[in-house]
N, C-alpha and C positions, 0 to 999 in steps of 0.2 A: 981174786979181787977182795981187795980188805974191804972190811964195815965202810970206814971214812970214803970210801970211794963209792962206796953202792950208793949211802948217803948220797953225796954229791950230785952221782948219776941221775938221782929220785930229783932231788931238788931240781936238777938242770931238767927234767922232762919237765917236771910240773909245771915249773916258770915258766918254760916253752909251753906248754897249753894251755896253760893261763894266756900266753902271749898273742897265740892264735885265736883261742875263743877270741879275745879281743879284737883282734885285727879284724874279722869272720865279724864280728857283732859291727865293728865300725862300718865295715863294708856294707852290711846289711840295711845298718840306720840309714847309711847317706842312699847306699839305691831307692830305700823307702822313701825316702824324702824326696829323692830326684822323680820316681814315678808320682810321688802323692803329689808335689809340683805340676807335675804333668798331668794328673787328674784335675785338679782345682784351678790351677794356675792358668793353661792351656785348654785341655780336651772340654771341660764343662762351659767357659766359657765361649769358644770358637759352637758350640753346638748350640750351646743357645742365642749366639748372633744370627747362624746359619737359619734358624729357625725365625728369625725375626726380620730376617731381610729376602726367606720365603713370604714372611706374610704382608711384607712394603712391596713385593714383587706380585700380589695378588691385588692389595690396593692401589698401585698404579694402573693394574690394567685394569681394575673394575673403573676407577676415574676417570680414563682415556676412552673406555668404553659409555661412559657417562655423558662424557665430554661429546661423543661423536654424535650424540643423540641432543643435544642441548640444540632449544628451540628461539632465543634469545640470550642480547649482550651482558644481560646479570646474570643470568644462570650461567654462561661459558666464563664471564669472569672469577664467579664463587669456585666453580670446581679449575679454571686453573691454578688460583694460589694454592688449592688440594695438591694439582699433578703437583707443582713447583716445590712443595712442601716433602711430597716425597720422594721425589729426583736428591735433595739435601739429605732426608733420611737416610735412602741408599745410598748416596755418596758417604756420609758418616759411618755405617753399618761395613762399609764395604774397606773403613780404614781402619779399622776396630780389626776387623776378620783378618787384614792384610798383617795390622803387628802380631793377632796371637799365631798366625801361620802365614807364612809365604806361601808356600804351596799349593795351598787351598785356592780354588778358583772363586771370582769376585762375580755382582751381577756387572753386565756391562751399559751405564747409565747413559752414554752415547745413544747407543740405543732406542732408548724410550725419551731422550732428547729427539733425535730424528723422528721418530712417531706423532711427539707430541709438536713439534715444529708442522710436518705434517697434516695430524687432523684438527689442528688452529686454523689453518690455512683453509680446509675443506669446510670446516666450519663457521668460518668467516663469509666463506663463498656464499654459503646458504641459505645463512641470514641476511646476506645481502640482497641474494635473490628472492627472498620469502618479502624483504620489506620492500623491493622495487614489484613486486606482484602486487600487493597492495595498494602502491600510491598508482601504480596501473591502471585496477583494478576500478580505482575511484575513477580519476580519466576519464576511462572509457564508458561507464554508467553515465557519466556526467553528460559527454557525447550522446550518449545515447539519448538519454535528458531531453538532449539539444534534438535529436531529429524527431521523437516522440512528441514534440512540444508543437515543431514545425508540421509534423502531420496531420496533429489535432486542428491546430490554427487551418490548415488549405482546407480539412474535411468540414470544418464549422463555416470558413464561407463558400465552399462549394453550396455545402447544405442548402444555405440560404440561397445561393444564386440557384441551386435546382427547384427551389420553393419559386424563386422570382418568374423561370424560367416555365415553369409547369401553368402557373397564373397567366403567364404571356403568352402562351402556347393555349391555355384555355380562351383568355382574353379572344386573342386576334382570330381564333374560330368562331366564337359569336360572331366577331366584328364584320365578320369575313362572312358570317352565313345572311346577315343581315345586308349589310352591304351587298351582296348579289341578288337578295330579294327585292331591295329597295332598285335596284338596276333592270331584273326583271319586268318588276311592273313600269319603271318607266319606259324599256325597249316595249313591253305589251301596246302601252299609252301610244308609245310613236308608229309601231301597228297602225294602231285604229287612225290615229294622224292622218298615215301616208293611206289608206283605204277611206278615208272623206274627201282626202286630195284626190285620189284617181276617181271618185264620185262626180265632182266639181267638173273634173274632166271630161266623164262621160255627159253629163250634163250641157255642158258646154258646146258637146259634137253633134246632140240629139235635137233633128230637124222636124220633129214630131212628137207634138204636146203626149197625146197617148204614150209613149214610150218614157215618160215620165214618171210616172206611177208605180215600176219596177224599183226606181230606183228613190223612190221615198219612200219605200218598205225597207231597202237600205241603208238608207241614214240613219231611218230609227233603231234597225237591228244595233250599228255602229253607236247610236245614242244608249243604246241599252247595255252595250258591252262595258264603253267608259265607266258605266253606274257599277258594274259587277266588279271592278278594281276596285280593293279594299286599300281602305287610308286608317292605319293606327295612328296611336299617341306616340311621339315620340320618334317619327317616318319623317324622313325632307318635306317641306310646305313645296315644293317643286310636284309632289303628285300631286294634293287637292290642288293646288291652283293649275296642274293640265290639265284634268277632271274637271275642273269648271268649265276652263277656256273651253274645251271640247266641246262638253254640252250646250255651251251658250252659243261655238258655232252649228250644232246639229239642230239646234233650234233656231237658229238665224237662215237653217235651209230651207225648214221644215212648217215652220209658222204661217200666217195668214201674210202676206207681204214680204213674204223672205225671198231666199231665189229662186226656188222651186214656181214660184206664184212669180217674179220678177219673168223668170224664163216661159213661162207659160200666156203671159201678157203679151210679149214679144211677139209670139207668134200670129197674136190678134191687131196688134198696133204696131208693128217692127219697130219699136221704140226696145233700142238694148243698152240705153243710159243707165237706167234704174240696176240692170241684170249687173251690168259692166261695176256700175260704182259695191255694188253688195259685195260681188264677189270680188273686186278688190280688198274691201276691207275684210273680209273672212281671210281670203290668202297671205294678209298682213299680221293677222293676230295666230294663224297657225305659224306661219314662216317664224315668228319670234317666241313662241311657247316649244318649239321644234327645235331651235337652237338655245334657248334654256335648258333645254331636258339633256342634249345631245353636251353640251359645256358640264352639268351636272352628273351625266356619265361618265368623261373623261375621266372628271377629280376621283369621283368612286373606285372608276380604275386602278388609280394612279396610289390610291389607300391602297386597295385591294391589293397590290403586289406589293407594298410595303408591308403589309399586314404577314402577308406572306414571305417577303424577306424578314422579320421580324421572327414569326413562328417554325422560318427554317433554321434561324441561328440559336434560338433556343431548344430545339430539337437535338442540336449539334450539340448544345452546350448541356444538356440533359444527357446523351451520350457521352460526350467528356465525361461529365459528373461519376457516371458508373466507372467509366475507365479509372478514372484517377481515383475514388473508395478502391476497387478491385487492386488498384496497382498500390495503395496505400495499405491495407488488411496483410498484402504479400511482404510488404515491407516490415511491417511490424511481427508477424511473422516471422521472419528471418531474425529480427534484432533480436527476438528469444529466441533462436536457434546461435544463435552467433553469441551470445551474451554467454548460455549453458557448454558451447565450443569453446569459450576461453576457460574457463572454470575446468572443462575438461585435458586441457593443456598441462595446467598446472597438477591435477591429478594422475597423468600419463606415470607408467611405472619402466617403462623401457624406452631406446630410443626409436624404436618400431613404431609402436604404438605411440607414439610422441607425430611419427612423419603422418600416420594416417589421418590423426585428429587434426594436424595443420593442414592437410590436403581439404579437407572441409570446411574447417574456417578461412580458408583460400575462397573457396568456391562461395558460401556461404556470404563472405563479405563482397566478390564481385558480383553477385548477383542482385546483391542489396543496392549497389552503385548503378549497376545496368538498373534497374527498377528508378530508381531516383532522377536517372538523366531519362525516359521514358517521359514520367512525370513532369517533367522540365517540359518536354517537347508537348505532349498534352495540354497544357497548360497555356503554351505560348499558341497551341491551335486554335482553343476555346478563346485565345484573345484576353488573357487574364496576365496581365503584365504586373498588377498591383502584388500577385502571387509570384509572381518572378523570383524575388530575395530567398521563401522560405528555400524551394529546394537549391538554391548555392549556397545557403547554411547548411544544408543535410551533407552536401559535400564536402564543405569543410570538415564539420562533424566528422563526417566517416574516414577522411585524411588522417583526422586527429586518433581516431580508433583505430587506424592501420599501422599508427606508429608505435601505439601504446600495447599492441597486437605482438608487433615486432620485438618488442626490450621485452616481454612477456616470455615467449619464444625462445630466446637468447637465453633468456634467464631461467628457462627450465633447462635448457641442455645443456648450461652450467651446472643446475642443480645436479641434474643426471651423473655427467662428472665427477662432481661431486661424492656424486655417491657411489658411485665406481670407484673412486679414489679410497674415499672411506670405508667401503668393505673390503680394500685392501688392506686397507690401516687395521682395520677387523682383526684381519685375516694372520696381517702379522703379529698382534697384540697377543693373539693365541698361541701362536707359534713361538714367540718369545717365553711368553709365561710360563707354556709347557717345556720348553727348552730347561729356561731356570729353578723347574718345577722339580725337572728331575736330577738336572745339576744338584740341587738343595740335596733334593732325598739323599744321593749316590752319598752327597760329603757327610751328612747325621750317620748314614749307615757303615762309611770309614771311620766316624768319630768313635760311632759307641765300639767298632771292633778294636779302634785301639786301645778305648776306656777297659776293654772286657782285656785285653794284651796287658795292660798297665795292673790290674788290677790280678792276674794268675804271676804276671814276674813278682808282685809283691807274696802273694803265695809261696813262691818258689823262693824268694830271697828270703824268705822266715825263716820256714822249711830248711837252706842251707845254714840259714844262721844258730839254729838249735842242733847242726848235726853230730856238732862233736860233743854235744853235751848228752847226747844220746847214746854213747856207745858203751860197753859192758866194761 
C-alpha cells in the first residue's frame, strides 16, 4: 500500500471518529435532555402535586371531621365553604397530576362529595334537633310554670279554708259545749218543775192535814234546788226567768195563805174555793214556763246538730285539706323528677339507655296525671267547685308537656341516628384518608425511583458519551 493510500485510509478513519464521537455526543445531549425534561419537566413536578393533594386529602378530612362536630348554622356554614374550597383544590390538583402523568392515580373527589353530602345531612339533623329540644324545652317549664302556679293557688286557699275550718271546728265545740249546758240546766229546771207538779198532786190526794208537813219539807227542798241552778252573763234569760217562776210557785205553796194553808183550811171549813183557785193559777204559770223551756230546747236542739253538721264538714274539709297538701307535695315532686327525666333523654348516649329513661318519664308523667285527677276528685268531695278550674289547668298543662315530651323523644333518636350515621361518616373519612394516604406515599416512592433511574441513565449516557474518547 502506497503512502497516498495509507494517507487516505488515516484521513477516512479519523473523519469516521470524528463522525461517531459526534453522533455518540448528539445521542448523548438529546438523551440528557430528554431525561433532564423528565427530571424537571415531569417527575419534580407530578411529586410535588402528589404531595400537595396528600396534604388537601388531610384537610378535607380534618374539615369533614370538623364539620361532623359542628354545634350550630354559622359554624357548619364557615367550615363548609372550607370542605367546598377544597373538593376545587383537589379537583385542580388532581388535573395538574393527570397532564403531568396519566398513569399516576388521582384522589377520587366523588368521594368526599358523597361524605360531605352525607355528614351535611347528619348535621343538619342535629341541629335541628338540638334547637327543637330547646324551644321544647321552654314549653314544658313554662307548663310546668302553669301547674306549679295552679298548685300554689289550691294550697293558698286550701290553707285558708283549713284556718277557716279549724276556727269552725273550735267555734261550734264551744258553741256546742255551751249550748248543752244551757239545755242541761233547763232539762234540770223542768225536773224540779215536773217534782212540784207531782207535789201539787200528792197534795191534792191527802185526806189528812198531818200528812202535810212531809211534803212542805218538800217544796222547800225543790225551792232550794231551783236556787242551786246557776244563771251566768251571757246564758238564755229563759233560766233566770224559770228560776223565778219556780220559786215564786214554791212560795205561793209554801207561804202563810198559799196552798199548803188553802189545803189545810179545807179541811176545817170544806171550803175548797180558795185551794181550787191557787192551785189553778200555780198549774197555769208552771204549764206556760214548761213550754217556754221545752220550745227553747227544741231550738237548742236544732243549733246543736247544726253545729254539728257544721263541725263535721269542716273536720271533712280539714281532712281534704292534708289529702290535697300530701297529693300536691307528691306532685311537685314528680315535676322535678320528670323535669331532671327530660334533661336526661336528651343526655342518653345509646338507644338502650334512651328506652330506659323514657320508660320513667312514662311512668313519672302518669303518675303526676293519676295524682292530678285524685286532686280533682278531692276537691269536688270537700265541695270546693271555685277550685275546680285549677286542676283542668294542670291537665291541660300536662297535655301540653306530654307533647313536648314527645318531639323531644323523637328528636333524640334522631339524634342517635345521627350519630350513628356520623361515626360512620367517621369511619369512612379514615378509611378514605388512609387509602389516599398510602396511594400518595406508593406514587412519591415510584417518583423519586424513577428520578434516581433518570438520573444513573444520565450517568450512563455520559459515561457512553466520553467512551471513544477514552480509548488508547
Amino acid at each position: 500500500m502506497t503512502v497516498k493510500k495509507r494517507l487516505i485510509l488515516n484521513v477516512a478513519l479519523t473523519v469516521g471518529g470524528i463522525a461517531l464521537i459526534l453522533v455518540v455526543s448528539i445521542f448523548a445531549t438529546l438523551k440528557i435532555r430528554s431525561s433532564v425534561y423528565m427530571l424537571t419537566g415531569k417527575s419534580t413536578p407530578l411529586q410535588v402535586k402528589t404531595l400537595e393533594l396528600q396534604q388537601m386529602i388531610e384537610k378535607i378530612s380534618a374539615d369533614l371531621m370538623h364539620l361532623g362536630l359542628s354545634g350550630s348554622e354559622n359554624e357548619v356554614r364557615q367550615i363548609s365553604v372550607n370542605v367546598e374550597r377544597d373538593v376545587k383544590a383537589i379537583e385542580g390538583i388532581n388535573k395538574e397530576i393527570q397532564t403531568l402523568s396519566v398513569q399516576t392515580s388521582k384522589a377520587d373527589v366523588e368521594v368526599f362529595r358523597g361524605i360531605y353530602k352525607s355528614v351535611m345531612r347528619d348535621v343538619d339533623r342535629k341541629i335541628q334537633s338540638a334547637s327543637l329540644f330547646r324551644t321544647e324545652t321552654v314549653n314544658v317549664n313554662a307548663a310546668f310554670k302553669k301547674v306549679e302556679e295552679s298548685l300554689s293557688a289550691i294550697k293558698e286557699n286550701i290553707d285558708k279554708l283549713n284556718v277557716d275550718a279549724r276556727g269552725v271546728v273550735t267555734s261550734a265545740q264551744e258553741s256546742s259545749t255551751s249550748l248543752n249546758r244551757t239545755i242541761k240546766k233547763l232539762l234540770t229546771t223542768q225536773l224540779i218543775l215536773q217534782d212540784i207538779k207531782m207535789s201539787i198532786l200528792e197534795i191534792d190526794s191527802i185526806k189528812n192535814k198531818y200528812k202535810l208537813t212531809p211534803l212542805k219539807e218538800k217544796v222547800k227542798a225543790l225551792a232550794g234546788s231551783v236556787q242551786s241552778i246557776s244563771y251566768g252573763k251571757g246564758e238564755p234569760e229563759i233560766i233566770r226567768e224559770a228560776k223565778d217562776v219556780i220559786s215564786k210557785v214554791c212560795e205561793q205553796i209554801l207561804k202563810d195563805g198559799g196552798l199548803i194553808a188553802a189545803k189545810t183550811a179545807s179541811f176545817t171549813d170544806g171550803n175548797t174555793e180558795a185551794y181550787s183557785s191557787l192551785k189553778g193559777n200555780i198549774h197555769s204559770s208552771l204549764e206556760a214556763i214548761n213550754s217556754k223551756m221545752t220550745e227553747f230546747i227544741d231550738g237548742f236542739e236544732i243549733k246543736i246538730v247544726k253545729e254539728n253538721e257544721n263541725m263535721e264538714s269542716s273536720r271533712r274539709l280539714a281532712y281534704s285539706a292534708d289529702t290535697i297538701n300530701d297529693t300536691g307535695n307528691s306532685i311537685n315532686a314528680d315535676i322535678k323528677e320528670l323535669n331532671a327525666g327530660v334533661r336526661l333523654v336528651m343526655l342518653s348516649q345509646s338507644a338502650q339507655e334512651l328506652e330506659s329513661v323514657v320508660l320513667n318519664v312514662n311512668r313519672t308523667r302518669d303518675r303526676i296525671v293519676k295524682n292530678i285527677q285524685q286532686l280533682k276528685s278531692v276537691l269536688r268531695q270537700a265541695r270546693q267547685d271555685s277550685m275546680q278550674k285549677n286542676p283542668d289547668l294542670m291537665l291541660k298543662a300536662m297535655e301540653s308537656v306530654g307533647m313536648s315530651i314527645e318531639k323531644i323523644i323523637k328528636a333524640k333518636k334522631d339524634v342517635l341516628l345521627s350519630d350513628a350515621a356520623m361515626l360512620k361518616s367517621m369511619e369512612e373519612i379514615k378509611a378514605v384518608s388512609l387509602k389516599q394516604s398510602k396511594e400518595g406515599e406508593q406514587q412519591v416512592r415510584s417518583i423519586s425511583q424513577k428520578q434516581q433511574d433518570v438520573v444513573r441513565n444520565v450517568g450512563n449516557t455520559v459515561s457512553a458519551s466520553l467512551w471513544p474518547t477514552q480509548r488508547p
